[in-house]
ZAMARGU-4260 file (C-alpha; in steps of 0.2 Angstrom, whole numbers, plus 5000, padded with zeros to 4 digits):
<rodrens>
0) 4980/4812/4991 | 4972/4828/4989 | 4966/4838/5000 | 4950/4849/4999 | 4947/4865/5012
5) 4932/4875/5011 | 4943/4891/5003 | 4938/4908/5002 | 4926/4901/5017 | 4930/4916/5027
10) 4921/4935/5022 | 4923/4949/5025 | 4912/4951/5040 | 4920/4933/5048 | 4927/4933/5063
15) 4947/4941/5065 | 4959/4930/5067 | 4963/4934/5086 | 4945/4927/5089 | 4949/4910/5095
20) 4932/4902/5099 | 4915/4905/5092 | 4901/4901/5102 | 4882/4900/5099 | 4872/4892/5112
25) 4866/4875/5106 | 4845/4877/5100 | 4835/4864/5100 | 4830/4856/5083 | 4819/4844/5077
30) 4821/4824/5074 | 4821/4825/5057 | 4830/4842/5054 | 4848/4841/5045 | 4861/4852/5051
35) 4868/4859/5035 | 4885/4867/5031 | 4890/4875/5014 | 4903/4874/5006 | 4913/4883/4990
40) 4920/4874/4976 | 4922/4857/4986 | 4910/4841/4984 | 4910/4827/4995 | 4908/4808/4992
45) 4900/4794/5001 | 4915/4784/5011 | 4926/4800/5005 | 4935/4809/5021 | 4940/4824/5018
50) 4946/4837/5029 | 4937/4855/5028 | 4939/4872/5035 | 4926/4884/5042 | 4926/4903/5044
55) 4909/4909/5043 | 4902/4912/5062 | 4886/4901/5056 | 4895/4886/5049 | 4906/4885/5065
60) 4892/4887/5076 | 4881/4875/5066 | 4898/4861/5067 | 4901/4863/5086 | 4882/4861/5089
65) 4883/4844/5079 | 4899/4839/5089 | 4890/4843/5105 | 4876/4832/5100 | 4884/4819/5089
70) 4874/4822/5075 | 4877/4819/5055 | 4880/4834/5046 | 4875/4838/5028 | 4889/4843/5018
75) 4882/4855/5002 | 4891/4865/4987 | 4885/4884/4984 | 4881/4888/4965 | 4890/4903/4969
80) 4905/4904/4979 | 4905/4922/4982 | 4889/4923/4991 | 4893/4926/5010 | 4877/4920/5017
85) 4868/4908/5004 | 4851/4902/5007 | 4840/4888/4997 | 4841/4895/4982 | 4862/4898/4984
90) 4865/4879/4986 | 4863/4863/4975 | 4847/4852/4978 | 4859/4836/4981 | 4872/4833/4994
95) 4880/4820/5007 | 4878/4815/5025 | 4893/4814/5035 | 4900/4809/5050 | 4912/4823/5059
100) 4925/4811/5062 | 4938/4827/5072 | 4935/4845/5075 | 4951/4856/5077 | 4953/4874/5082
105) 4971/4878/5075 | 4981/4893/5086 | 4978/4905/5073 | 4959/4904/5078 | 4954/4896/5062
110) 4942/4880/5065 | 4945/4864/5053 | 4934/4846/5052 | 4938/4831/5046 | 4923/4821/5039
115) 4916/4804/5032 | 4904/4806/5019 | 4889/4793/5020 | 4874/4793/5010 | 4867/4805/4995
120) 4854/4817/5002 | 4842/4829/4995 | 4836/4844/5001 | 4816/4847/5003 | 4813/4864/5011
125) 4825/4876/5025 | 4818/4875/5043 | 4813/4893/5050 | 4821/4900/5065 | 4838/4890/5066
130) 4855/4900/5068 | 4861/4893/5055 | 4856/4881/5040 | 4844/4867/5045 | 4833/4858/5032
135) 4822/4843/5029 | 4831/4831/5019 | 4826/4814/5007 | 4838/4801/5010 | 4844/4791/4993
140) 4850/4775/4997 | 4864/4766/4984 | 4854/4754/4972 | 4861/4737/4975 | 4856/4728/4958
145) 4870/4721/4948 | 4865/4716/4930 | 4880/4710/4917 | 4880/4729/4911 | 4885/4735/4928
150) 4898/4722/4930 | 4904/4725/4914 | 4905/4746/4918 | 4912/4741/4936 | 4927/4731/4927
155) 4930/4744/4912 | 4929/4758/4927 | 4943/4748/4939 | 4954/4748/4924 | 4953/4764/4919
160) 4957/4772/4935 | 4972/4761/4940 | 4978/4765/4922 | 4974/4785/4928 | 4983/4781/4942
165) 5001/4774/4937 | 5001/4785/4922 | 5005/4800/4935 | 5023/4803/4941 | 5022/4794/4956
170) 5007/4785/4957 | 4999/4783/4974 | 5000/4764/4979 | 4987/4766/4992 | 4975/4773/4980
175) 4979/4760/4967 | 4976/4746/4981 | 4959/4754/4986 | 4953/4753/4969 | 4958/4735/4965
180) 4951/4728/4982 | 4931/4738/4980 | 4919/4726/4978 | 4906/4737/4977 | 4901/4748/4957
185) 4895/4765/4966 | 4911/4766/4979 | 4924/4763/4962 | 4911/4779/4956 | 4914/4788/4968
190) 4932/4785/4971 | 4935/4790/4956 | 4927/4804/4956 | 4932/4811/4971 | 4950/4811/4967
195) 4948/4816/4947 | 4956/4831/4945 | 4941/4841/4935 | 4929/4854/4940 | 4917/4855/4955
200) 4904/4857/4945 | 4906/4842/4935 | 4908/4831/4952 | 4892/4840/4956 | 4885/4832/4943
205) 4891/4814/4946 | 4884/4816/4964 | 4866/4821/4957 | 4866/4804/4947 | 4857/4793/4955
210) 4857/4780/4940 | 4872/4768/4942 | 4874/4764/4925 | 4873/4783/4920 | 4885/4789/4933
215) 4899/4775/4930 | 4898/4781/4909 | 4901/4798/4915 | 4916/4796/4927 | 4921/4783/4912
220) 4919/4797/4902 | 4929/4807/4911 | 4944/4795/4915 | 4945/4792/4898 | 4949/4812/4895
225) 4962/4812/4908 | 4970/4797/4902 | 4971/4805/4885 | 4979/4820/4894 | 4992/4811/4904
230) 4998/4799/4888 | 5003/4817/4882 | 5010/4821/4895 | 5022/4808/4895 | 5026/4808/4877
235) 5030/4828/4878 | 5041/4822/4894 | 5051/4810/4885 | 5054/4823/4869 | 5061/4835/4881
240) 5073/4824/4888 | 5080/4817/4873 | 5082/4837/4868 | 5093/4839/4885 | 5101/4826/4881
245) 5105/4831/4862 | 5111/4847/4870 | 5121/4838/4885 | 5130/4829/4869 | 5134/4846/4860
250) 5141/4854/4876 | 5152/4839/4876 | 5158/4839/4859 | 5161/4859/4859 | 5171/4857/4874
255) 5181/4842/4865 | 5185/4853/4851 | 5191/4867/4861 | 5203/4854/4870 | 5209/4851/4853
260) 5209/4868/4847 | 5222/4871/4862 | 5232/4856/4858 | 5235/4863/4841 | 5241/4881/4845
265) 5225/4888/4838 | 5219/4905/4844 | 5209/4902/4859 | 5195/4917/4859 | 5191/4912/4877
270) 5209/4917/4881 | 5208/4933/4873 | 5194/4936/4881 | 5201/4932/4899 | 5218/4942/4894
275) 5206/4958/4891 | 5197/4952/4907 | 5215/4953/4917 | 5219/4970/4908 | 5202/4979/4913
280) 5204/4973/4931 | 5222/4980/4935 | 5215/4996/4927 | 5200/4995/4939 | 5210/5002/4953
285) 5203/4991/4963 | 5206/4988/4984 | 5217/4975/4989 | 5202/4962/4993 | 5191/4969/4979
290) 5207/4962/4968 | 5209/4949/4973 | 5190/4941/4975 | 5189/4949/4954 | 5205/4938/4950
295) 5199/4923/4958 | 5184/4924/4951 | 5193/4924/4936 | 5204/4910/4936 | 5186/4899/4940
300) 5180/4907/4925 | 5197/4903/4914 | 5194/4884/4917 | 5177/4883/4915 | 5169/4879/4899
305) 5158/4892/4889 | 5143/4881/4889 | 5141/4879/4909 | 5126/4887/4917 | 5138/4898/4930
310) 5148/4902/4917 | 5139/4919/4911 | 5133/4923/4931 | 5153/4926/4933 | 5156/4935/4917
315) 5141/4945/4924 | 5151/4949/4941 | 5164/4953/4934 | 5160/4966/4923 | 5151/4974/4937
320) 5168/4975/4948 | 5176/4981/4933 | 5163/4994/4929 | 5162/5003/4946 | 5170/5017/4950
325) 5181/5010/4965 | 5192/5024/4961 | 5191/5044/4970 | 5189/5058/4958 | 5195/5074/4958
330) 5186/5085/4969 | 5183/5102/4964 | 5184/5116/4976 | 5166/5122/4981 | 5161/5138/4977
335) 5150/5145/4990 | 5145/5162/4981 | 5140/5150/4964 | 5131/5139/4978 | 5120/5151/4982
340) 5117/5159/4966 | 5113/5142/4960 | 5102/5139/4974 | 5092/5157/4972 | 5091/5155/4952
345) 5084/5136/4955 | 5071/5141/4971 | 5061/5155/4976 | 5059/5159/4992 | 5065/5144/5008
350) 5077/5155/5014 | 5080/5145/5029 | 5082/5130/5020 | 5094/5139/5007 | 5105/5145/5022
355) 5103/5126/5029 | 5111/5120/5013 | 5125/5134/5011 | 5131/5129/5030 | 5131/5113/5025
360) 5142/5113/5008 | 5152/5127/5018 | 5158/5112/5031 | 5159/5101/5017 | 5173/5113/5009
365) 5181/5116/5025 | 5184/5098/5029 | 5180/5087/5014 | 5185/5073/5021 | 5172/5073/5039
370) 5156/5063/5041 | 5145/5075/5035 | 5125/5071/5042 | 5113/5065/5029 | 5099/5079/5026
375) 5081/5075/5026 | 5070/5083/5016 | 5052/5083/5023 | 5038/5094/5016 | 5020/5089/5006
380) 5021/5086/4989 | 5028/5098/4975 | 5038/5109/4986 | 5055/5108/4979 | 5063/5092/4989
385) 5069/5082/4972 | 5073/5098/4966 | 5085/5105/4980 | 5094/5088/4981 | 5097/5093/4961
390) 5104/5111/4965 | 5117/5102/4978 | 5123/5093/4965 | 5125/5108/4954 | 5136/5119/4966
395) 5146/5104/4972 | 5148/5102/4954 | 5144/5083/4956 | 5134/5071/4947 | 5118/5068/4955
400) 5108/5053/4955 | 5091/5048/4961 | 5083/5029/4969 | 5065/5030/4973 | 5062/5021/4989
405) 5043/5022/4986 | 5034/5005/4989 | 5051/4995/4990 | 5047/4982/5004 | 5061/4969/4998
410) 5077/4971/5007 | 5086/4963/4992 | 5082/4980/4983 | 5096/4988/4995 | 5108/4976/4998
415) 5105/4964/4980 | 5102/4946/4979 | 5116/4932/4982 | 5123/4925/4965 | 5117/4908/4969
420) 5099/4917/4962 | 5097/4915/4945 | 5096/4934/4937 | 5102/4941/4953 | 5108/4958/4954
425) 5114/4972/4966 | 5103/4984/4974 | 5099/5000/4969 | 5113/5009/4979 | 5128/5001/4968
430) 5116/4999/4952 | 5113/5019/4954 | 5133/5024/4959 | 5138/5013/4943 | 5124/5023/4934
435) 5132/5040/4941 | 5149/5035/4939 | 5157/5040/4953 | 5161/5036/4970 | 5157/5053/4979
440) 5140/5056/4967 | 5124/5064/4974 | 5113/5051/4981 | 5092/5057/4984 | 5084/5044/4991
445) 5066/5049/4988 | 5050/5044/4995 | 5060/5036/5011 | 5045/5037/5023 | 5036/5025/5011
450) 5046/5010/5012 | 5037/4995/5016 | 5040/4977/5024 | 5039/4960/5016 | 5040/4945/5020
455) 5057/4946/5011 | 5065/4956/5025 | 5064/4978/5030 | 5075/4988/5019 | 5073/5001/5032
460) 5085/4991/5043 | 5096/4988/5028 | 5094/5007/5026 | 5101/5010/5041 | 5120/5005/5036
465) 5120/5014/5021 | 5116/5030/5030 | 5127/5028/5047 | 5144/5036/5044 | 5151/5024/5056
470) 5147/5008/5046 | 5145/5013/5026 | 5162/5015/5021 | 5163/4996/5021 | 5145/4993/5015
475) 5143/4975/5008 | 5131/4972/4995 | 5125/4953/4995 | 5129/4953/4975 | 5143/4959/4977
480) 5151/4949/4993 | 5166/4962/4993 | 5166/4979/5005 | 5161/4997/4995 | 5164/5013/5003
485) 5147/5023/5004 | 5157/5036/5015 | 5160/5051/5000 | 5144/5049/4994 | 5131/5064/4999
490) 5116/5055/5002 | 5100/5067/5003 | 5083/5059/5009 | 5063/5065/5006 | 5049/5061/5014
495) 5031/5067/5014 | 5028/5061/5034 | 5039/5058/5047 | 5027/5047/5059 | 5029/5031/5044
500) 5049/5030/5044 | 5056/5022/5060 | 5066/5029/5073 | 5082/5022/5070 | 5082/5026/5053
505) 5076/5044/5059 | 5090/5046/5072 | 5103/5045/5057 | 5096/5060/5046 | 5094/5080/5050
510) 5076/5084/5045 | 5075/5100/5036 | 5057/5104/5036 | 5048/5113/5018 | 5031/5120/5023
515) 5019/5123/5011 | 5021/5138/5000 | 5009/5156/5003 | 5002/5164/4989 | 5013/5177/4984
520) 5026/5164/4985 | 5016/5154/4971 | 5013/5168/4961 | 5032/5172/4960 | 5038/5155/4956
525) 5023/5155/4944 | 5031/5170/4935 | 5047/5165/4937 | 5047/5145/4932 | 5031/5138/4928
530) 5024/5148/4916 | 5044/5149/4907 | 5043/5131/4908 | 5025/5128/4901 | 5027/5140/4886
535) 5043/5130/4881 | 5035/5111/4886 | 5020/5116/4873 | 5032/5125/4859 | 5026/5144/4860
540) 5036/5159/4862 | 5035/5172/4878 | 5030/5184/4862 | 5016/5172/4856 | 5005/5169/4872
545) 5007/5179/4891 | 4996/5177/4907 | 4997/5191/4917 | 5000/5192/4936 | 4980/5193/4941
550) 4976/5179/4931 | 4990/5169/4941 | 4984/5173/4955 | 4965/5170/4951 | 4970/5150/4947
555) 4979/5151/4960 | 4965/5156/4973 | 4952/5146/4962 | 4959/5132/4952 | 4970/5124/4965
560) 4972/5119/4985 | 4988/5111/4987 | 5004/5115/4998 | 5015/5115/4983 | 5014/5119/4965
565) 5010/5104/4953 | 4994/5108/4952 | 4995/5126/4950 | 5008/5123/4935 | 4996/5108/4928
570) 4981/5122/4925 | 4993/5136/4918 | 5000/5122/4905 | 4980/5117/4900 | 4978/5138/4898
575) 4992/5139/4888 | 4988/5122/4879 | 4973/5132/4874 | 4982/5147/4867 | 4993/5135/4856
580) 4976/5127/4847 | 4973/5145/4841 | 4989/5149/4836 | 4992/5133/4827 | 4974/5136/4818
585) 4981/5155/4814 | 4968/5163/4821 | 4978/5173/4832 | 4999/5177/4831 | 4996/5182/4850
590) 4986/5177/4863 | 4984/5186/4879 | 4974/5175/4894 | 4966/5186/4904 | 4956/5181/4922
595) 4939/5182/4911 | 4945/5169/4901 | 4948/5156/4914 | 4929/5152/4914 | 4931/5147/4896
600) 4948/5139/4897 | 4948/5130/4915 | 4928/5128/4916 | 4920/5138/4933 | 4931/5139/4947
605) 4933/5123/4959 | 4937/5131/4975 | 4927/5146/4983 | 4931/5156/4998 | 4916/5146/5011
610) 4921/5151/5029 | 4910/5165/5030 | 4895/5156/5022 | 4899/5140/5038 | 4899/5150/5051
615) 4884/5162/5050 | 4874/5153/5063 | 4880/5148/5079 | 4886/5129/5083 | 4897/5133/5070
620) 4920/5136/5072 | 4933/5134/5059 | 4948/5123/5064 | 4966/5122/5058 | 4971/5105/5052
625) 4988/5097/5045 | 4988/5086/5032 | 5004/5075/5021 | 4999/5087/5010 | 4999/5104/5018
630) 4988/5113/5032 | 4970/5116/5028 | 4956/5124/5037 | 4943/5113/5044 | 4923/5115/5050
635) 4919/5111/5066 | 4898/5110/5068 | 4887/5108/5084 | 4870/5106/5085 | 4856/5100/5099
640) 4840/5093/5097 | 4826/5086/5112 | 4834/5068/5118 | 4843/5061/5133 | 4858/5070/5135
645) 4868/5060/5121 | 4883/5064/5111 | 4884/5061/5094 | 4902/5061/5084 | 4900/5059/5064
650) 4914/5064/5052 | 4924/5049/5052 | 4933/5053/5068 | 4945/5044/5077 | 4949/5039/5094
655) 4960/5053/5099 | 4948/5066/5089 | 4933/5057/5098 | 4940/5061/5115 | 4942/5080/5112
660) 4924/5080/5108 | 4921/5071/5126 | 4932/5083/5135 | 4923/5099/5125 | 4906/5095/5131
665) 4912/5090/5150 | 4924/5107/5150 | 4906/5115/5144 | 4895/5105/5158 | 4909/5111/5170
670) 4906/5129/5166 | 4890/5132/5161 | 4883/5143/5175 | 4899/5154/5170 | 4896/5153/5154
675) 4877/5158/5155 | 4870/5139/5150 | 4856/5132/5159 | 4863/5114/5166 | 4847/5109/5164
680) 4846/5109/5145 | 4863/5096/5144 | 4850/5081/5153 | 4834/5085/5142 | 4844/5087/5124
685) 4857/5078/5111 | 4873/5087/5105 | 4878/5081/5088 | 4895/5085/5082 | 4899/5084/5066
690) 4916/5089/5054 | 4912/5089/5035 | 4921/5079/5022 | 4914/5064/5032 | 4925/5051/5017
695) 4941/5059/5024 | 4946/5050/5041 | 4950/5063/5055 | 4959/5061/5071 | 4972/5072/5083
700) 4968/5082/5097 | 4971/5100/5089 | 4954/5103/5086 | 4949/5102/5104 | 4949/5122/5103
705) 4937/5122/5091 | 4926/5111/5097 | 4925/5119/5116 | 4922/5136/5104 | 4907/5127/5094
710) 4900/5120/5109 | 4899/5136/5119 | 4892/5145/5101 | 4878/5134/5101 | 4872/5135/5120
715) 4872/5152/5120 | 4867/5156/5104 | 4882/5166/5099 | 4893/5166/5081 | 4909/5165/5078
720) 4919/5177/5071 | 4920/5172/5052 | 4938/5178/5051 | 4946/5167/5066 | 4952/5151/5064
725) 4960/5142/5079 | 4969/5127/5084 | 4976/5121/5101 | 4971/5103/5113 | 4962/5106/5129
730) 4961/5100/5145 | 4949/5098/5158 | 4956/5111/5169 | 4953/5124/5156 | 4972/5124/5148
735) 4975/5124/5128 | 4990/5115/5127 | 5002/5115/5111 | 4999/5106/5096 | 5010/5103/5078
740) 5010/5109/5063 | 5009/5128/5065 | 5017/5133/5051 | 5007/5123/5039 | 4991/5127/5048
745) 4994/5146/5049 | 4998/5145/5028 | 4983/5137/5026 | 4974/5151/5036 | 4980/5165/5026
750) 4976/5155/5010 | 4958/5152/5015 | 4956/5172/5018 | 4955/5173/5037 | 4964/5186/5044
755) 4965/5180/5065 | 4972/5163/5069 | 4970/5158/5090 | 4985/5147/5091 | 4991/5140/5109
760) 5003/5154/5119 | 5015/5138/5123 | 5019/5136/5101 | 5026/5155/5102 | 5041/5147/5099
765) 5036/5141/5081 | 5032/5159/5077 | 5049/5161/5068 | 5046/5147/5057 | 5031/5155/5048
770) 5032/5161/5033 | 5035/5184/5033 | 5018/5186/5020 | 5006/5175/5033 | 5013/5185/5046
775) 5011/5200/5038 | 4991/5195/5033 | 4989/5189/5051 | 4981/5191/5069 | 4988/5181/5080
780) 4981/5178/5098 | 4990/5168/5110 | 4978/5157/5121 | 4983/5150/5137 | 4965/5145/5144
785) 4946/5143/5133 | 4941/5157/5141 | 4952/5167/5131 | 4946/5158/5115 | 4929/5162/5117
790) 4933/5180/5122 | 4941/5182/5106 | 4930/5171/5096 | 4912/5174/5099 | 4901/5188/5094
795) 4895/5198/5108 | 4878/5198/5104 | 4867/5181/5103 | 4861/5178/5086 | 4843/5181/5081
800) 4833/5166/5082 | 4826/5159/5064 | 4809/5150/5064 | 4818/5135/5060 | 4829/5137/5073
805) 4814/5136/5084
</rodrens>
C-alpha cells in the first residue's frame, strides 16, 4: 500500500520541533462552512484512507478544531507546492470530504491524521474572518446510472488493474481482492487511481471528472500505459538474469580449466602471482601479527578462484600491507643551527613561535625516542600555519605530508571502512603515511577545528587516539584490522578557532598561537617572498618589472584588511600581472609600479582610514574587536531621541553583547549626578545603540568599555578622542574586567592608525605577547574602573551644538 503524507508541509516560519501542541481556540463557524486543509502534491479519493501529516500552524489548528467538533474536513491539493500560505487562487476548484478517522501527535511534536475520503466537493467562495481556511462548498454526489457502456468500461477497468496489479513484483493480494469484489464503476475509478503510481496532477484531473464514462477511459487510459511499462520491465528482468547466468556458467568453466591446467603441470599464473605475493611479504618487514594476518590472508586468496567477488578485495589488502612502510628509517641527526636558519629563510618575523619550534626539535634530538606533545597551530588565515609545519619537515630532514580535516564529519575518513564494504578503504592517516613513505613522516593535520559530526559517527573522537602518545603506537585502522604504530610520526595541527574543537581533543595538543602580522611585518615578507614569488608565478624577471617599498605599503594600507597575507600577495600579482601585458606587447622592457599607478592598476582604494570621520560628534567610541580572521576595530554609536525611556540595540547583537549594552546605560543611570546628567532626561528619552556592519553577527562582552564611553559622550555632549580605541567588560560596580584577544586587537589598533588603545589593567599580562612595532606605535592606558576610561577618552570640552542636533 502506499502511503501519502503532506511533504514539505512544514515552512520555514512552522512551528520547531520542541513545540509539542499547537493550540488555537476553537471559533465559531457557520452550518454550511467547510473546514479546509491543503495539501502538497497528495490527492485524495472518495472511500480512499490515507494517512497525512500537518505542520503549518493553521492546518493543525483548523484539524484539532474539526476533532473537537466532529466535523468533515475538506481535503485540497495546492497548484503550487511551494506557496506557504495559499489562499483561493493557490488551490484547485475540486476536492474531497473526509472523515478524520485518528489524529496523532508523534513525540517529535509533528501532528499526523488519518482520513476517509467521502464525497467530490467544489469550492464556491473562502469565508472572511476564519483562522484558517473555511469555504462554502457544492457537494457532487456519484451518478448512479449504469448503461451497457458503463458496464462494459467497469469490466475492461477490473481487468486492467488486477492485470496491473500481479504484473508487480509482489502483487498486493488485499488490493487485488478489493478490486475483484467492487460492485460499484466510480469506487474501481477511484481505486485505481488512487493507487496508480503517476503524477498528482494527473490524479487531479480524474478527481475533477465528474463524467463516469470520461473518468474510467482516462484511468483506462492510464493503466494501460503502466501496464505497458511493467511487461518491459519484466522482459529486461528476465534478459538480465539469463546474462548472470551465462556469466555464472563461464566462472564455472574458467575454474574447470584451471583444475585441468593443474592437473597437467601447466604454469599456473595464479601461482606465480601468489609466489611473488609470498616474496613481497617477507621483505615487508612486517610485525609478528601484521605477518601473520598478511599470510593468512593469502592462503584464502591461494584457494580462491580468480573469478570470486572477494577475490580482488584481498588482492587490494594485501598490496596495502605490502606497501606500508612497517619498517623505521634511519634518522638523521638534527641540526639545530640549519633548523633555524631554515626557519628564519622560510618566515619573517614569529620569533616566539620560531624559538617554540627550535625547543621543540632540540628535545626531539636529545631524546628521539620520548613522547613528544603534538603542536597546535592556531592563528587567522594566511599567517604561515601550513607553512611552519613545512620548515619542521625540512630541518628534521623528513618527509612531510598534509590531510585536510576541513568538513570531514565521517569517522570512516580516520579510521577507514571495514572490508566487508564494497570500495572500502583506509583513512586518510595510513592513505597519507603510505603516500609519504615512512613511518616517522611529518603529519599536518589542517583545518582540525573544522571537523564536523554525522550521522556516520565524530572523527574528533577517532582523532583522539591518533594524537594521545599513550594509545597511537597501536592505532587500528578498521581496513586494516592489524595494529600501526603512529608513535614516530610528528603530527602538527592548525586551526583557525579554538572554541569549535572539543576539549578532549584540545587537552592532547600544545597551542602555539600566530597573531595577525603589523604592517612593517607585511611589508618585509612582501619584499622578501611575495613579490620573489609573483614575478616568477607570472614569468618576469626582477630586471623586467619592481614595486618599490611605498607602493607596498600603500596596498597594504589601502588594498587589503586581513591578519595574514593572501590578499596582500593576490593584489601585488594583479600589479605585476599588469606589468607582464606591457612587456609581452613590447611596449616597455621595464616596468617600474609606482603608488600613482595603483589607481590605474588596482582601481580606487577599498579601505580608507574612517575613525576620525565616526567619532566627530559625540555618542560616538571606537571598539576593539577579535575575529577568526584577526582583530579589527569596531564603532560603537549612541544616540537619544524624546520617547519613554527605551533602549534600542540594532547591529545584529547577540545575547552577551545585548547585556553589556543593558549594564552601560544602568552603570550611566547609576552615575549620572557624578557624571553631570540630568536623571531626568533617562525617563523622558530613547537611547538607541547601534554598531555598524549590521549583516555581521556581533556578540562578547569586550565592548562593554566602549559602550559605557559612548553612552557617557552622548549625555554630556562630549567626543571622543579620535585616536583611542578601547576594549575591556564592565561591571555594575564600576570594574573593567579582562577580556581576550589583545594581541590581535592591539594589531588591528595600530593597523587602523590610532595611536592610544584603553585596554583593562588585569590583561597587563598579555603585554609581552604583542607584537614590538605595535608597541612601539602605541599608548597604552591600563583601566581598572570607567572612570578612568572616560578620563582618558573624552574631550574636555562639550561639543558645539549643530542645528540638527537641536
Amino acid at each position: 500500500m502506499i502511503l501519502f503524507s503532506d511533504a514539505g508541509n512544514t515552512p520555514s516560519t512552522a512551528a520547531s520541533p520542541g513545540d509539542h501542541t499547537i493550540t488555537i481556540e476553537s471559533v465559531p463557524l457557520p452550518p454550511d462552512g467547510v473546514i479546509l486543509l491543503p495539501v502538497r502534491n497528495t490527492v485524495l479519493f472518495p472511500g480512499i484512507i490515507i494517512p497525512i501529516s500537518i505542520g503549518r500552524p493553521k492546518s493543525v489548528a483548523a484539524v484539532q478544531q474539526a476533532v473537537r467538533e466532529e466535523r468533515p474536513i475538506g481535503i485540497v491539493m495546492q497548484r503550487d507546492a511551494e506557496v506557504v500560505d495559499p489562499d483561493l487562487r493557490d488551490l484547485y476548484q475540486v476536492g474531497t470530504i473526509a472523515n478524520i478517522v485518528r489524529y496523532m501527535t508523534a513525540p517529535d511534536g509533528s501532528h499526523h491524521i488519518v482520513c476517509q475520503g467521502v464525497q467530490r466537493i467544489r469550492i464556491l467562495d473562502l469565508l472572511p474572518g476564519t483562522p484558517f481556511p473555511v469555504a462554502r462548498v457544492l457537494h457532487i454526489p456519484e451518478p448512479e446510472t449504469r448503461t451497457p457502456e458503463i458496464e462494459a468500461h467497469f469490466l475492461n477497468l477490473q481487468s486492467q488493474a488486477v492485470e496491473a496489479l500481479q504484473l508487480l513484483p509482489q502483487a498486493p493480494q488485499e488490493l487485488v481482492a478489493a478490486v475483484r469484489g467492487a460492485t460499484s464503476p466510480a469506487a474501481v475509478a477511484d481505486l485505481a487511481a488512487s493507487y496508480m503510481d503517476i503524477r498528482p496532477e494527473e490524479k487531479q484531473d480524474i478527481l475533477e471528472s465528474i463524467d463516469l464514462t470520461a473518468r474510467m477511459e482516462k484511468v483506462s487510459r492510464l493503466l494501460a500505459q503502466r501496464i505497458e511499462v511493467l511487461r518491459l520491465s519484466q522482459e529486461i528482468g528476465r534478459q538480465t538474469k539469463a546474462a548472470l547466468d551465462e556469466r555464472q556458467r563461464e566462472a564455472v568453466l574458467r575454474e574447470q580449466m584451471a583444475a585441468i591446467q593443474r592437473q597437467l603441470g601447466e604454469a599456473d599464473g595464479k601461482a606465480q602471482e601468489v609466489a611473488e605475493l609470498n616474496e613481497a611479504i617477507a621483505k615487508a618487514d612486517m610485525p609478528k601479527e601484521v605477518e601473520e594476518q598478511a599470510r593468512k590472508e593469502l592462503r584464502r586468496y591461494e584457494r580462491m578462484p580468480e573469478a570470486a567477488a572477494e577475490s580482488g578485495m584481498i588482492r587490494t589488502y594485501l598490496d596495502w600491507l605490502i606497501e606500508l612502510p612497517w619498517s623505521l628509517p634511519d634518522e638523521k641527526p638534527i641540526d639545530i643551527a640549519e633548523a633555524r636558519r631554515i626557519l628564519d629563510e622560510d618566515h619573517y618575523g614569529l620569533e616566539k613561535i620560531k624559538s617554540r619550534i627550535v625547543e621543540y626539535l632540540a628535545v626531539r634530538k636529545l631524546a628521539p625516542h620520548g613522547k613528544a606533545p603534538i603542536l597546535c597551530f592556531v592563528g587567522p588565515p594566511g599567517v604561515g600555519k601550513t607553512s611552519l609545519g613545512q620548515s619542521i619537515a625540512r630541518a628534521m630532514g623528513r618527509p612531510f605530508v598534509r590531510v585536510s580535516l576541513g568538513g570531514v564529519h565521517d569517522e570512516a575518513e580516520i579510521r577507514g571502512h571495514r572490508r566487508t564494504y564494497v570500495g572500502a578503504l583506509p583513512g586518510n592517516i595510513i592513505q597519507a603515511i603510505k603516500k609519504a613513505g615512512a613511518r616517522n613522516c611529518v603529519m599536518m593535520l589542517d583545518e582540525i577545528d573544522k571537523m564536523g559530526r554525522g550521522i556516520q559517527g565524530d572523527p574528533s573522537a577517532a582523532m583522539l587516539e591518533v594524537l594521545d602518545p599513550e594509545q597511537n603506537n597501536t592505532f587500528r585502522d578498521n581496513y586494516l584490522g592489524v595494529p600501526f604504530d603512529l608513535s614516530r610520526v610528528v603530527f602538527i595541527a592548525t586551526a583557525n578557532m579554538l572554541d569549535t574543537i572539543p576539549g578532549p581533543l584540545r587537552d592532547r595538543m600544545e597551542v602555539i598561537s600566530l597573531a595577525g602580522y603589523t604592517e612593517d611585518e607585511k611589508l618585509e615578507i612582501a619584499r622578501r617572498y611575495l613579490v620573489r614569488r609573483q614575478l616568477e608565478a607570472n614569468g618576469l624577471k626582477p630586471e623586467q618589472a619592481e614595486i618599490d617599498d611605498d607602493t607596498l605599503r600603500a596596498i597594504i594600507r589601502g588594498y587589503t584588511r586581513e591578519a595574514g597575507v593572501r590578499n596582500l600577495e593576490r593584489e601585488i600579482g594583479k600589479a605585476l600581472r599588469h606589468a607582464a601585458v606591457r612587456i609581452a606587447e613590447g611596449s616597455a622592457e621595464h616596468v617600474r609600479i609606482t603608488a600613482d599607478d595603483l589607481a590605474t592598476v588596482l582601481g580606487p582604494p577599498r579601505f580608507e582610514n574612517e575613525v576620525a570621520m565616526r567619532t566627530s560628534v559625540p555618542g560616538v567610541a571606537t571598539g576593539l574587536a577579535w575575529t577568526p580572521v584577526g582583530g579589527d576595530i569596531l564603532f560603537i554609536e549612541a544616540t537619544r531621541a524624546p520617547g519613554k525611556g527605551s533602549l534600542i540595540l540594532t547591529g545584529q547583537l547577540g545575547d552577551v553583547m545585548r547585556e553589556s549594552a543593558q549594564a552601560a546605560l544602568s552603570l550611566v543611570k547609576s552615575r549620572a549626578v557624578s557624571l553631570g546628567v540630568d536623571p531626568s532626561l533617562f525617563e523622558k528619552s530613547d537611547i538607541h545603540v547601534h554598531v555598524p556592519a549590521g549583516a555581521t553577527p556581533k556578540d562578547g562582552p569586550s565592548a562593554g568599555v566602549a559602550m559605557f564611553t559612548a553612552l557617557v559622550s552622548l549625555l554630556t555632549n562630549r567626543t571622543v578622542r579620535s585616536d583611542t580605541a578601547m576594549t575591556g567588560e564592565i561591571s555594575l560596580r564600576g570594574l573593567v574586567l579582562p577580556v581576550g584577544g589583545i594581541k590581535e586587537k592591539v594589531v588591528a589598533a595600530a593597523a587602523a592608525g590610532l595611536t592610544r588603545v584603553m585596554l583593562p589593567a588585569r590583561n597587563r599580562r598579555d603585554f609581552e605577547e604583542i607584537p614590538q612595532d605595535a608597541r612601539n606605535r602605541l599608548e597604552f592606558i591600563w583601566l581598572e574602573r570607567v572612570d578612568e576610561a572616560i578620563a582618558a577618552a573624552l574631550e574636555d570640552k562639550p561639543a558645539e551644538v549643530s542645528e540638527a542636533a537641536e
